[in-house]
C-alpha positions in Angstrom: -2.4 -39.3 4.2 -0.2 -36.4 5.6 -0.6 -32.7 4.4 1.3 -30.1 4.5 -0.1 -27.2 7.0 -2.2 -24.4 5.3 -3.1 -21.0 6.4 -6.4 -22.2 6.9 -5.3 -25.2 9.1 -4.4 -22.9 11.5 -6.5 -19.9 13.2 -4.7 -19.2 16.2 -1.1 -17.9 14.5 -0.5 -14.0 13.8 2.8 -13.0 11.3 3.9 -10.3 13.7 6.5 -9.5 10.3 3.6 -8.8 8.0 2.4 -6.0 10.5 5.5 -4.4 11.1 6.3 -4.1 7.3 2.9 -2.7 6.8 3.9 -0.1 9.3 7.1 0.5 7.8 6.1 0.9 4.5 2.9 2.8 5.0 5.6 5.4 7.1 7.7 5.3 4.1 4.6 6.9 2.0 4.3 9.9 4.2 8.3 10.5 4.2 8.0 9.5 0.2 5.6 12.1 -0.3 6.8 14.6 1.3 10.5 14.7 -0.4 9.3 14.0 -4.0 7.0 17.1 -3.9 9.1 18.9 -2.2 10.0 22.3 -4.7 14.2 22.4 -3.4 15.4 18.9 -5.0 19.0 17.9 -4.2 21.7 19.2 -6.1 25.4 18.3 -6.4 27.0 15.3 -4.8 23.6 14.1 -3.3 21.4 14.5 -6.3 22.5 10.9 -7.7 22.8 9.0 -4.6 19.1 10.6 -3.8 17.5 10.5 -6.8 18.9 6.6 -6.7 17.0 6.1 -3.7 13.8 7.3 -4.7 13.5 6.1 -7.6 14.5 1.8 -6.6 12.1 2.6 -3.7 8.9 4.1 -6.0 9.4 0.4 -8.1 8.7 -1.9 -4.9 7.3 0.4 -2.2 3.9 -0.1 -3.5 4.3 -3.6 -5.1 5.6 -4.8 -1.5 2.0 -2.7 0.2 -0.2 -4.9 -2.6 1.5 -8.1 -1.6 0.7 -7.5 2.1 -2.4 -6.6 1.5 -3.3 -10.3 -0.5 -1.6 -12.1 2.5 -4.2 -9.9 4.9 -6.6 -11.1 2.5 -5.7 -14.5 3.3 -5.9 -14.2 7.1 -9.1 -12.5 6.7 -10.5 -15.3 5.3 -9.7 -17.7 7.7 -13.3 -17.0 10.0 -15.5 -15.3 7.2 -17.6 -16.3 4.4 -17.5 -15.0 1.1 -20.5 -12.7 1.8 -19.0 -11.8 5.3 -15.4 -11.1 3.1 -17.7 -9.0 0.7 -19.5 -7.0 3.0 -16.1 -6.2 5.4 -14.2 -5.5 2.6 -17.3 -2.8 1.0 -17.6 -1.2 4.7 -13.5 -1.3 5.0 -12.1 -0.1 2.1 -15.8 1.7 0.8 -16.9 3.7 3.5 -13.7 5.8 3.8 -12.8 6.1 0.1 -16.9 7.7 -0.3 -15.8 10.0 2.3 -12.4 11.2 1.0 -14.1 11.7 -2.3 -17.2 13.5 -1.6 -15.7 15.1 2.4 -12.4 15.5 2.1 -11.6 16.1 -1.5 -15.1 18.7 -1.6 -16.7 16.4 -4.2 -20.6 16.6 -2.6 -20.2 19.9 -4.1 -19.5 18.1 -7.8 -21.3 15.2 -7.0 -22.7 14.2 -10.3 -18.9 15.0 -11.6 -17.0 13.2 -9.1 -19.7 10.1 -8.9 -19.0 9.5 -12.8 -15.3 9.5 -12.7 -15.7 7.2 -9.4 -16.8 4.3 -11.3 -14.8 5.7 -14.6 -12.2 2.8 -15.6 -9.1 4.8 -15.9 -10.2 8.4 -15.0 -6.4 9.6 -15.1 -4.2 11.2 -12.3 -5.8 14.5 -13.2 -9.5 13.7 -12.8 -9.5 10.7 -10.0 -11.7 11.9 -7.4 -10.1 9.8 -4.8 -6.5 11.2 -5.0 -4.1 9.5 -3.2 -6.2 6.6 -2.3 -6.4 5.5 -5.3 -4.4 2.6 -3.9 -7.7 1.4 -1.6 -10.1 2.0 -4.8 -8.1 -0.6 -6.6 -7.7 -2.9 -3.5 -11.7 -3.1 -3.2 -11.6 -3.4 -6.7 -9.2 -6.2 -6.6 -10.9 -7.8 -3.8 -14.4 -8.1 -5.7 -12.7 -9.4 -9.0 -10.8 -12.7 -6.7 -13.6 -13.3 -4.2 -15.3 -16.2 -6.9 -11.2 -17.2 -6.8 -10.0 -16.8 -3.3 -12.6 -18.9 -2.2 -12.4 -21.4 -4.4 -9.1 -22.1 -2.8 -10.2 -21.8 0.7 -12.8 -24.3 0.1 -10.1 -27.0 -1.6 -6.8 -26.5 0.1 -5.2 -29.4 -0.9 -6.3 -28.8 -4.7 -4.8 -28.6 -7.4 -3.9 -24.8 -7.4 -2.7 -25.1 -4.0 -0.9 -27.9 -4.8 0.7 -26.1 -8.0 1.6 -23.3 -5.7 3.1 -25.7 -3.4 5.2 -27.3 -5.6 6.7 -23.8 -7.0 7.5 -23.2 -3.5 9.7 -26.2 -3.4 11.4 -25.8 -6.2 15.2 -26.6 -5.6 16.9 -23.7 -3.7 13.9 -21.3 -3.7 14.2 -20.8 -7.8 10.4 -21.4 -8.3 9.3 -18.1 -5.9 12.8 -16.1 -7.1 11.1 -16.7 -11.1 8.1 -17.8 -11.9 6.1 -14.4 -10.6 8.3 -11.7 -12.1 8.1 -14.1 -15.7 4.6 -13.3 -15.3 4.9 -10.1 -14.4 7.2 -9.5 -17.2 4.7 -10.1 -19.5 1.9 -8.3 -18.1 4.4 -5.5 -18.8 5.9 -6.6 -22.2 2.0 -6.7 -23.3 0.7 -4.0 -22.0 2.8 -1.1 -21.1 4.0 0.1 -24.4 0.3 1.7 -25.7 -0.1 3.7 -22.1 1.6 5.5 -19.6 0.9 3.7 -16.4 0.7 5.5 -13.5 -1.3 5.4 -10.2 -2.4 1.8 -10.7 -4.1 2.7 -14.3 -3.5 1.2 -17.3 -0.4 -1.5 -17.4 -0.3 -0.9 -13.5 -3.9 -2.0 -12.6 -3.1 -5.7 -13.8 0.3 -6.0 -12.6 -0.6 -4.5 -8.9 -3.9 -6.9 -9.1 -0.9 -9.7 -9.6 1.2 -8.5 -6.7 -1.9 -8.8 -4.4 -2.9 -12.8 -6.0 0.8 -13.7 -4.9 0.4 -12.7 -1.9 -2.6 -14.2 -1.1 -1.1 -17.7 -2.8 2.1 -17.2 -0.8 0.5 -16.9 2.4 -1.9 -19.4 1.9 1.0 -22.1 1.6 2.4 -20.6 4.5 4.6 -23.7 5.5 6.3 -24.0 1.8 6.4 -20.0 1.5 8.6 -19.5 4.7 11.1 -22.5 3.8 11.5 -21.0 0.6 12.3 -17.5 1.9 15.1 -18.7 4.2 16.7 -20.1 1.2 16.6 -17.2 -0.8 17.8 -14.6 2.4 21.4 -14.8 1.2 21.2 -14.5 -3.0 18.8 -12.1 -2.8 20.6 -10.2 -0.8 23.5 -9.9 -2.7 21.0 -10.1 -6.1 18.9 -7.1 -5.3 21.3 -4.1 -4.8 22.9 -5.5 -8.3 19.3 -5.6 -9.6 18.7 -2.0 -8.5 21.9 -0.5 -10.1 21.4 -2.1 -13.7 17.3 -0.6 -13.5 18.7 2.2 -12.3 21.0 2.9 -15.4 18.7 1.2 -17.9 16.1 3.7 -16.8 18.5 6.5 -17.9 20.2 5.1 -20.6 17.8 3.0 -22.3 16.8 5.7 -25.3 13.3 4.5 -25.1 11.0 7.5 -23.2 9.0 6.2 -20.8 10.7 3.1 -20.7 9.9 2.1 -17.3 6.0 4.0 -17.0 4.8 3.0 -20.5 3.0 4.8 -23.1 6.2 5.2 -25.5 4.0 3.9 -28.3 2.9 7.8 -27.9 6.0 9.0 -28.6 6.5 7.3 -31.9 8.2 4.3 -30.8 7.7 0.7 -31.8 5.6 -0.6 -29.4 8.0 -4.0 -28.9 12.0 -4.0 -29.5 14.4 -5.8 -27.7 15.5 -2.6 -25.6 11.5 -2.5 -23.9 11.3 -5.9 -23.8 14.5 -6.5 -21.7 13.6 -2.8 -19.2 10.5 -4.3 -19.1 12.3 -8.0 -17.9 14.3 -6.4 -15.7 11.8 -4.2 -13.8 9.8 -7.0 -13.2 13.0 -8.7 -11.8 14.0 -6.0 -10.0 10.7 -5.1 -7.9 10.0 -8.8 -7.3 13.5 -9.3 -6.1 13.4 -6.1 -3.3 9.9 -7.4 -2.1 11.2 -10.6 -1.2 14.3 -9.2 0.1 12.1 -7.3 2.6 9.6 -10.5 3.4 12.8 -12.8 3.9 14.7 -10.4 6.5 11.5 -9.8 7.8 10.4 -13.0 8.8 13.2 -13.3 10.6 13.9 -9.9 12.7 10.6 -9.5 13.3 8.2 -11.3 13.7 8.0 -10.9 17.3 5.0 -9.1 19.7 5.8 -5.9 20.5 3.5 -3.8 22.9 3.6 -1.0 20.1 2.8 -3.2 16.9 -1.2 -3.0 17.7 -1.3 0.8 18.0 -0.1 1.5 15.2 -0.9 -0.9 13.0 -4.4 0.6 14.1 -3.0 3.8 12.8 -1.8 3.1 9.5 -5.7 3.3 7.3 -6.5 6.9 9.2 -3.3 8.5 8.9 -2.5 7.0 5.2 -5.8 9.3 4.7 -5.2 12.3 6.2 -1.5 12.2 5.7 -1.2 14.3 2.3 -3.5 17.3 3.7 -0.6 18.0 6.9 2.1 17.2 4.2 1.4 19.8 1.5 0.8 22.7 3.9 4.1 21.8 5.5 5.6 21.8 1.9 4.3 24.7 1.2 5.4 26.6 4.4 8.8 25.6 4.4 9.2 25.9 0.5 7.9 29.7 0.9 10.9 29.9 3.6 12.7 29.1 1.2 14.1 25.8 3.5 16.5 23.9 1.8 15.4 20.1 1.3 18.0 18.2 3.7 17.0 20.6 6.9 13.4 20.7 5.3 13.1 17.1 5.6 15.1 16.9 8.8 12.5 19.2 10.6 9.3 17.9 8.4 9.7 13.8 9.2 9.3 14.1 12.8 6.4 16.3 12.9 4.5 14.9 9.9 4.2 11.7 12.0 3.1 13.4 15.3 0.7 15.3 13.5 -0.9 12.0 11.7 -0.8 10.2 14.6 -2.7 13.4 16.3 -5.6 13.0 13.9 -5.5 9.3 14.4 -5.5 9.7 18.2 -8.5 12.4 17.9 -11.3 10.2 15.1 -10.3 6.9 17.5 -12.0 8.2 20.0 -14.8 9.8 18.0 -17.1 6.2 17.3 -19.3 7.9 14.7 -15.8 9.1 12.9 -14.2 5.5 13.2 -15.8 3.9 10.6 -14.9 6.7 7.6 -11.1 6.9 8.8 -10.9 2.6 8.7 -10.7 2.3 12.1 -12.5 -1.1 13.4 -15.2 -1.0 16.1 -17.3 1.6 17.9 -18.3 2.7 21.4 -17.0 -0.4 22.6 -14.0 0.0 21.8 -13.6 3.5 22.5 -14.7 2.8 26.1 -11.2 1.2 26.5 -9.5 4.7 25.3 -8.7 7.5 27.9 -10.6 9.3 29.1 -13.4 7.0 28.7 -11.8 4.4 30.9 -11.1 6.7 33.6 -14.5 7.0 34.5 -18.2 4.8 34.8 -20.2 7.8 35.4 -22.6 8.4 32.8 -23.0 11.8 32.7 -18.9 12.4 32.4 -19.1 9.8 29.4 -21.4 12.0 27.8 -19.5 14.8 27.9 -16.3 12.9 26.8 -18.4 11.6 23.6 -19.8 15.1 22.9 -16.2 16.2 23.2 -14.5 13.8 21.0 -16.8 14.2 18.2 -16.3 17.9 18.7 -12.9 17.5 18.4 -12.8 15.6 15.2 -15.4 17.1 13.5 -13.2 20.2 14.0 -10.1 17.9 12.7 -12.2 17.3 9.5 -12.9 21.3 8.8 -8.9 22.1 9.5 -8.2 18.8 7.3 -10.4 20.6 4.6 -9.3 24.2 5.5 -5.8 23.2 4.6 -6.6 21.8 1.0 -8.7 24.6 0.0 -6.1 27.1 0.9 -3.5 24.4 -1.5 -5.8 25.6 -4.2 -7.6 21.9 -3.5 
């Protein structure tokens, strides 16, 4: 009997596209952080157009990072058991959010404090202890909860979930992938949102980003079916999406329900369902869904192509997604006490945010005791192919090189830390 090809068919094949849109996007969050907290908002005839912009991006930005993440899943499987997926994902993911909570946030100096709220469901933004990586404390979460799952379908690809996920994939002209996931994520939503105000992946968020990652994984795992059906969707979608965005975009402002699109108006006094939530909470789910597919679709086919650059810094992404927020606040801080407007503010900010991150990352990868808490893979090894290490074979210069990387990240760690205390921390 002839099968379709699976993901796990197939060991050899990289998706060049899924790496560059985990670069993008993860560039994105240091340029998204930077203008939202930014004190000098735009005024005038930019404010819409701006406030437009950031607010269609904060809806799928993270969604889209989720759904990457379950397709990486997916190739990580391919060569690893599920104690092997277990283990990698607890020394991945675990090893540098312990760090950012207890080093780089100061919490070994509230250690019984910050170790509570660390396995505290739903801590709030206010008392997380992992800050801004909040989105790797649910990924390991999310990764525990589907191992019993995401094996399950490793170990029967031609069963019957596969073969359901298949057949939504065929659906006549793409409709099954364009539907079926934002019906369910419209009722995550519908269900949950109204009785708490979801942010940071708490609350209504935690099961609908935990979705976002499953149809990832599912989508990838077809991988055949899952292409086909993007390049029949490339056209609708893009003229669907930008309509999508306009009507959130005005329902969000116009829909008399607070909170409408973060949840928790059950708070406020409202009735926890009515048509008016029901429908933001349809088309939200609609809307998100539609951008990330719009992004997979034209990705897959600009680029996924080897480029000598795509290795680097997808290597870079994990370290500077951690140290990212410590440059970014000072900078904000600086410029805002300047009294820099936001436009030349961001202007001047963008560029050297991104050297600056990609400084640190350039310093802890050639630092082997420092790789593992920053995410980066491998040790000495690895670092022996790095200048200046590969310059030389003499031992006693590769000592001195090792004595002076870890020097010079260790020092990276205390500015890191300087910079957040002086924030206020």
């Amino acid at each position: 009997m002839m099968t379709t090809k699976s993901l796990y068919s197939d060991t050899s094949e990289r998706r060049h596209d899924v790496d560059w849109l985990r670069v993008i996007l993860f560039g994105l969050l240091i340029w998204f952080h930077f203008v939202v907290f930014y004190p000098y908002q735009p005024e005038g005839l930019f404010a819409i157009p701006y406030y437009f912009i950031v607010s269609v991006m904060h809806q799928w930005r993270l969604a889209a990072l989720f759904v990457i993440s379950g397709m990486g899943t997916a190739f990580a499987l391919r060569r690893r058991t599920w104690q092997q997926y277990v283990s990698e994902r607890g020394t991945r993911l675990g090893i540098p959010l312990l760090f950012t909570v207890y080093i780089l946030f100061f919490g070994i100096f509230e250690f019984t404090k910050k170790t509570t709220l660390l396995f505290t469901i739903f801590p709030g933004s206010e008392d997380m202890p992992y800050g801004h990586l909040w989105f790797v404390y649910n990924l390991l979460v999310y990764s525990i909860i589907l191992t019993p799952f995401f094996f399950h379908v490793k170990a029967n690809p031609e069963g019957f979930i596969m073969r359901l996920v298949r057949s939504i994939m065929n659906v006549r002209a793409g409709l099954g992938i364009l539907i079926l996931p934002p019906i369910i994520l419209s009722l995550n939503a519908i269900l949950f949102k109204p009785w708490e105000f979801g942010e940071v992946g708490m609350w209504w968020e935690f099961p609908r980003y935990m979705l976002y990652f499953l149809f990832g994984f599912l989508m990838i795992s077809v991988r055949d079916e899952y292409f086909a059906a993007l390049d029949k969707i490339r056209i609708p979608l893009t003229i669907l999406t930008p309509i999508l965005a306009v009507l959130w975009f005005i329902m969000s402002l116009t829909s008399g329900v607070p909170n409408v699109m973060e949840g928790g108006w059950v708070d406020e006094g409202y009735r926890p369902f009515s048509v008016t939530a029901t429908m933001a909470s349809i088309l939200q789910s609609f809307h998100a869904w539609s951008w990330c597919l719009l992004i997979f679709t034209w990705s897959s086919k600009l680029l996924n192509e080897p480029n000598k650059y795509l290795a680097y810094l997808n290597e870079s992404v994990y370290p500077t997604y951690i140290v990212h927020l410590h440059i970014t606040f000072p900078m904000i801080a600086i410029l805002s006490i300047l009294g820099i407007g936001f436009f030349p503010a961001m202007i001047f900010a963008t560029p050297i945010l991104i050297i600056a991150v990609l400084a640190c990352f350039e310093i802890v990868r050639r630092a082997s005791l420092f790789r593992p808490v920053f995410g980066i893979k491998g040790g000495q090894e690895e670092v022996n192919l790095l200048f200046p290490f590969n310059s030389t074979k003499e031992r006693p210069l590769s000592v001195i090189f090792t004595l002076m990387s870890h020097g010079m990240a260790l020092g990276m760690v205390i500015v890191l830390m300087l910079s957040l205390a002086l924030m206020g921390g």
